[in-house]
LUMSESE-126581 format. One record per residue (C-alpha): x, y, z. Coordinates in steps of 0.05 Angstrom, whole numbers, padded with zeros to 5 digits, always signed. Each point is the difference from the previous one (the first is absolute). Last residue first. Example, Ala and Ser with C-alpha at 12.3 -4.5 7.8 and 13.67 -1.06 7.14 Angstrom:
2
+00273-00021+00143-00027-00069+00013
END
This chain:
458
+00318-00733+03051-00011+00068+00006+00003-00006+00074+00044+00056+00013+00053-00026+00034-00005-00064-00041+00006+00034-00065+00064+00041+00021+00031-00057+00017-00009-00033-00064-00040-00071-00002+00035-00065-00014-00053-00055-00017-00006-00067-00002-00033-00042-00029-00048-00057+00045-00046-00061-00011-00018-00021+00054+00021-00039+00070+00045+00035+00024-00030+00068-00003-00062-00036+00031+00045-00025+00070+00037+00077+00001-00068+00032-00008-00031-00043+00053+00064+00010+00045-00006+00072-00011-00065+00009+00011+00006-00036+00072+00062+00036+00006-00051+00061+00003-00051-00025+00039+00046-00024+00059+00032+00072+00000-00064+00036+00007-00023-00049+00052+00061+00011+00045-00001+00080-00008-00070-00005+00021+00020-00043+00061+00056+00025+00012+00056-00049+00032+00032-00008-00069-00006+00069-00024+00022+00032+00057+00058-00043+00015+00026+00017-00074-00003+00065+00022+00033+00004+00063+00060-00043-00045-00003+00053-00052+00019+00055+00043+00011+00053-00051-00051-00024-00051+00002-00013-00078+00024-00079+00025-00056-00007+00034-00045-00029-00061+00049-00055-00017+00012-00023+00073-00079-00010+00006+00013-00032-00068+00056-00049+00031-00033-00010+00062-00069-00019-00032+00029-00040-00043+00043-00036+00045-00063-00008+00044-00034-00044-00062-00049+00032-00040-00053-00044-00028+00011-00030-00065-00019-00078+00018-00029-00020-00075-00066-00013+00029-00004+00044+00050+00023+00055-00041-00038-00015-00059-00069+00006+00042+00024+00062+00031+00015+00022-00070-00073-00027-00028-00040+00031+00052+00029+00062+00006-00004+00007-00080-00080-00018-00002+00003+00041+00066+00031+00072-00038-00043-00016-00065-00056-00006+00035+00015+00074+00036+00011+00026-00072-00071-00020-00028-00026+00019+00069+00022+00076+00010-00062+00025-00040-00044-00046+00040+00016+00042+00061-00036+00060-00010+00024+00063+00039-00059+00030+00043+00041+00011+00051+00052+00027-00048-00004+00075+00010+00002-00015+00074+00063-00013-00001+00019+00074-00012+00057+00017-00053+00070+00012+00031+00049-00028-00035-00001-00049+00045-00071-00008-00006+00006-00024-00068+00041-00049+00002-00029-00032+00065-00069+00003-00041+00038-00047-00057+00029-00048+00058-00073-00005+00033-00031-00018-00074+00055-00049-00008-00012-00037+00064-00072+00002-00011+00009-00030-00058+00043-00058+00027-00057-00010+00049-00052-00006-00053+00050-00047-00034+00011-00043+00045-00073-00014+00016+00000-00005-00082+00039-00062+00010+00044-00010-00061-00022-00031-00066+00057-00022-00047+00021+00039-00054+00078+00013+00017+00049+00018-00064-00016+00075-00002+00015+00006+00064+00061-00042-00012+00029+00044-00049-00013+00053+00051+00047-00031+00050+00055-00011-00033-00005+00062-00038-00002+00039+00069+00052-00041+00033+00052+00012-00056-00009+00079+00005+00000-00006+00085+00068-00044-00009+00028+00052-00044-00023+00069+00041+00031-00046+00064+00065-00016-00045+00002+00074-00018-00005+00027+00063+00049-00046+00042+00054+00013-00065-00010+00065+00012+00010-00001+00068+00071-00031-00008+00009+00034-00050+00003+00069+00033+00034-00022+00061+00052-00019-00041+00009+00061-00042-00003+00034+00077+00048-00038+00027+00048+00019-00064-00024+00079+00009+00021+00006+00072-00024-00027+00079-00079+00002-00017-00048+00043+00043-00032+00031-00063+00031+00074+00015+00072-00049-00001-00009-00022-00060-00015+00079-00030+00074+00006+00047+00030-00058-00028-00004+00025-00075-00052+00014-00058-00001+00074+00012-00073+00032+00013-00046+00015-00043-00003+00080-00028-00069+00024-00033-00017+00063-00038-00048+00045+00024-00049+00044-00043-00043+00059+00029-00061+00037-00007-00009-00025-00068-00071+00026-00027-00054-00043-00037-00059+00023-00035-00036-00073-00024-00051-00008-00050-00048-00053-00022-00023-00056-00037-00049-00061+00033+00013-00066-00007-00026-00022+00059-00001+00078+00039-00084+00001+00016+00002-00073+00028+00064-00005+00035+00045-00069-00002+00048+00027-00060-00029-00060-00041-00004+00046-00064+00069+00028+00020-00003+00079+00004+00020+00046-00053+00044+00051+00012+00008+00073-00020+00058+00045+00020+00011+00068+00036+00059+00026+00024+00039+00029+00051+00072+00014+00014+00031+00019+00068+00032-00050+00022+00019-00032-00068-00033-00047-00049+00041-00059-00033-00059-00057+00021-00065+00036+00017-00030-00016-00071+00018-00063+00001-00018-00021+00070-00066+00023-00011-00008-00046-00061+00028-00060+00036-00048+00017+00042+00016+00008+00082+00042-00049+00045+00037-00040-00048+00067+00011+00035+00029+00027-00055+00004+00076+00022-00018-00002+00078-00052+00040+00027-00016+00058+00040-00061+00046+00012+00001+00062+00018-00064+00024-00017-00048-00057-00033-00064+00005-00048-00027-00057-00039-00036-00036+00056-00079+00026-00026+00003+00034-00060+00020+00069-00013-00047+00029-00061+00031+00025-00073-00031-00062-00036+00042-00036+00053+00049+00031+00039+00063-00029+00046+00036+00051+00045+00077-00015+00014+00038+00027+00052+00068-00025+00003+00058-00031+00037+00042-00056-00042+00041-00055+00033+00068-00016-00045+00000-00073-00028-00019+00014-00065+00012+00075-00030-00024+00062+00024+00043+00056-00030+00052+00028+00050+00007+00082+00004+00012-00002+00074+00009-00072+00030-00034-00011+00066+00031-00065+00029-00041-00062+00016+00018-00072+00034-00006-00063-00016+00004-00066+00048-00047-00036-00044+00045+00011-00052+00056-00043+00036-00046-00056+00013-00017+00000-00071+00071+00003-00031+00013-00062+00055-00046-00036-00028+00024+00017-00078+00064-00034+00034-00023-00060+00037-00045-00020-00069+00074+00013-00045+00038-00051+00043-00056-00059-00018-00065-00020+00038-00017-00055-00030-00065-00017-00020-00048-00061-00008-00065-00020-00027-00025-00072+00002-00049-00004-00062-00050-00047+00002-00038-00057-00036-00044-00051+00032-00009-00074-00038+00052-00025+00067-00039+00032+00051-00059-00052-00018-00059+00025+00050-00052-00041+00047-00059+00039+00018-00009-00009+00070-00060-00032+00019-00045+00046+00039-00009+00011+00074-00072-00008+00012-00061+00042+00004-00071-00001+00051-00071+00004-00005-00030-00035+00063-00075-00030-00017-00043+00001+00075-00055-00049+00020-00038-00007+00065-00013-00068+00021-00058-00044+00035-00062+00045-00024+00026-00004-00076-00044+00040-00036+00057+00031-00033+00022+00072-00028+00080+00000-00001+00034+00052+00048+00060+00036-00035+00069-00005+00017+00050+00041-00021+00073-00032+00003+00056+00024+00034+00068+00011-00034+00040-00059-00047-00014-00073+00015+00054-00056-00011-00055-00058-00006+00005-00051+00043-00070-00016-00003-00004-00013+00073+00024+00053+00022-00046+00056-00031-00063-00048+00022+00019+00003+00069+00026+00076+00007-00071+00017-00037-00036-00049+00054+00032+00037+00047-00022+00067-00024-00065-00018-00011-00001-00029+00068+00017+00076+00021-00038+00036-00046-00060-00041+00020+00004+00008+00078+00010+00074-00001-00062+00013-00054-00038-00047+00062+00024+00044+00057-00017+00056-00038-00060-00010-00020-00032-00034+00063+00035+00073+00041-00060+00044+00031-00052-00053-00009+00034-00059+00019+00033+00038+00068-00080+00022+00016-00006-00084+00000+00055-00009+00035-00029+00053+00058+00052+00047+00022+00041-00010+00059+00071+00015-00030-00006+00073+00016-00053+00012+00049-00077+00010-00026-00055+00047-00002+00026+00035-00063+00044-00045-00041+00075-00026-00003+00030-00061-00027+00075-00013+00022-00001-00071+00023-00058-00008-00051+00039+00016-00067+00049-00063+00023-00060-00047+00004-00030+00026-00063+00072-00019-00032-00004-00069+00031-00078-00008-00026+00026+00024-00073+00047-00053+00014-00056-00057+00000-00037+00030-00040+00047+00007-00064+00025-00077+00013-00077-00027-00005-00003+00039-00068+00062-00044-00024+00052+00051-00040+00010-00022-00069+00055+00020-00038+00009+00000-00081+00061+00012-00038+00023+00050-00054+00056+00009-00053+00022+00059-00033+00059-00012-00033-00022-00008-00069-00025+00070-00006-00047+00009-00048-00034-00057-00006-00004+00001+00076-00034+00067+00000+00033+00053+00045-00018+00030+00061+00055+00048+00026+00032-00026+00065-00004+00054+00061-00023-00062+00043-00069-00010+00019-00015-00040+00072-00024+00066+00037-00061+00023-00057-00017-00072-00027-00010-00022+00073-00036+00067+00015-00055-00013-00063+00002-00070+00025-00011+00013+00067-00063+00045-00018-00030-00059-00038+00016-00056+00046-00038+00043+00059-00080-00020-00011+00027-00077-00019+00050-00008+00068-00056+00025+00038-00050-00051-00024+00060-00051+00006-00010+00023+00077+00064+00030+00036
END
């Protein structure tokens, strides 16, 4: 190829060059982000022709045109039909290995691809190109020891395995008719009821039949009220006011009127704390049962502990960590987050495409907080040596089966399973980050009621 050639086609190769060779890196200013750093490559004109020839070689094997057989056309014609692309071929590839060149030699821990752009030169020897590339960071270096956090804890006392076993015994409840009994909590409730405001039905405030529990919280406190003592066979009308943040437009607030009738009132029987209700649970009597009971309390509240000291571990350092993080990373991170919110949703059965036009810059401020933190724990890790050993692993994976009837299969599963594997790897990792901070800081601790940890209200 002629340098005349090599002049009429730089401009076209550069335009595909900058097209192939660009990563999915946002461009950032280098004041801006301070780990953004760039190189230059040169790629020797006399190089370009000489593989652009190679490549036209290759294109001619298989050129066809009218008059002639495959293979057997002209060189020249073969110039014509494919001098572009044989010489945008030749240029992204030495680009490329000029790129791999320069990136090794300045040692550099490199994060993505880079973009690379073509730089204007009159340069007749060499063709120039700028690559736009980020680093890792420097991880921030933290002080556990000026950190202060509370290390909750609970026991899980005689009275928790009792008020657990009230509930599993209530969730096995059943109903008896009871002529002339007044509603009162606990006993499920048949009625119509026909809701009216400013004398007009609105939409959802009519029912036939329809049962509820007393106490449960399932309708209005109001509405509870008023049905609780009735009869079968009564009716009445009350008003009610709505909650301002009730969650429908035209009721927020709103006052209105309710006929009610009783159709019927049940009251409820449990069944008999003893070894046959133990025995309906699969357990061999009451006392196996009690045990059983703690036992996976115990497993429930230490996991609903360790995920409550995890969390203020770990946003404490969120707000601790400043330093810059790749936004490479971070695009990807957000695109992570954006997938995990439109999973959400489509399991509950909204349409994914109702978020193809999502925008993912509104997931970025938490997606840089999520590799900032990556960064720094598998950072700490390393340098502290916190990853999970196999006793670990066998001892949690032991942890987790213990719930199941064949807890060997499953602790088999979850160490030869490669999801189940990961999961478990990631979460000791947390732990042994928490555990490694915890004892480092400042701590109090902090004995949390039952009831407070089973709900979360803590």
């Amino acid at each position: 190829m002629t340098e005349e050639k090599i002049e009429q086609t730089q401009e076209q190769a550069v335009e595909q060059t900058q097209a192939e060779a660009a990563s999915p890196v946002v461009e950032t200013n280098a004041a801006v982000n301070p780990l953004e750093h760039s190189l230059e490559l040169k790629v020797a004109a006399a190089d370009v022709e000489k593989l652009a020839e190679q490549h036209l070689k290759r294109y001619a094997k298989n050129a066809r045109m009218p008059g002639f057989r495959r293979g057997h056309v002209p060189m020249n014609r073969v110039r014509m039909m494919y001098g572009a692309e044989a010489f945008n071929e030749a240029v992204n590839e030495l680009v490329g290995r000029a790129w791999v060149e320069a990136a090794r030699e300045s040692k550099q821990q490199i994060v993505g691809a880079p973009s690379i752009d073509a730089v204007p030169t009159e340069d007749k020897e060499f063709m120039t190109f700028k690559a736009k590339f980020e680093v890792m960071p420097e991880i921030q270096k933290v002080d556990f020891t000026t950190l202060s956090l509370k290390r909750y804890g609970c026991k899980v006392d005689e009275a928790a395995v009792e008020k657990t076993i009230e509930v599993m015994r209530k969730q096995r409840v059943t109903f008896n008719v009871e002529e002339g009994r007044a509603a009162q909590d606990e006993d499920r409730v048949t009625l119509n009821f026909k809701g009216m405001k400013e004398g007009v039905a609105f939409e959802g405030g009519t029912a036939e039949d329809y049962a509820f529990v007393l106490g449960q919280g399932r309708m209005l406190p109001e509405f509870e009220d008023a049905v609780r003592g009735m009869k079968a066979g009564e009716k009445k009308t009350f008003p009610l006011t709505f909650p301002e943040d009730y969650g429908h437009k035209d009721l927020n607030g709103a006052s209105v009127e309710f006929d009610v009738e009783v159709l019927k009132v049940e009251a409820p029987t449990y069944p008999e704390l003893n070894d046959e209700f133990a025995e309906s649970l699969g357990i061999e009597g009451v006392e196996k049962m009690r045990e059983e009971v703690k036992l996976n309390l115990e497993r429930e509240v230490a996991a609903r502990i360790e995920n409550k000291n995890k969390a203020e571990i770990f946003e404490l350092l969120n707000n601790t960590l400043t330093y810059a993080v790749p936004q490479v990373l971070v695009e990807d991170q957000a695109r992570s987050v954006a997938n995990a919110y439109v999973q959400q949703f489509v399991a509950r059965g909204a349409k994914a495409d109702a978020f193809k036009d999502l925008p993912i810059d509104v997931f970025k401020p938490e997606a840089e907080k999520q590799v900032r933190l990556g960064l720094f724990v598998d950072n700490l890790i390393a340098e502290e040596k916190l990853a999970p050993t196999n006793e670990q692993m066998q001892k949690m994976a032991e942890t987790l089966a213990a719930a199941y009837e064949e807890p060997a299969e499953v602790v088999k599963h979850i160490l030869n399973d490669q999801a189940s594997r990961a999961n478990l790897v990631a979460r000791i990792r947390e732990e042994n980050v928490a555990e490694f901070i915890l004892g480092k800081a400042q701590t109090e601790d902090v004995e949390v009621e039952f009831d407070k940890v089973m709900s979360g209200q803590f």
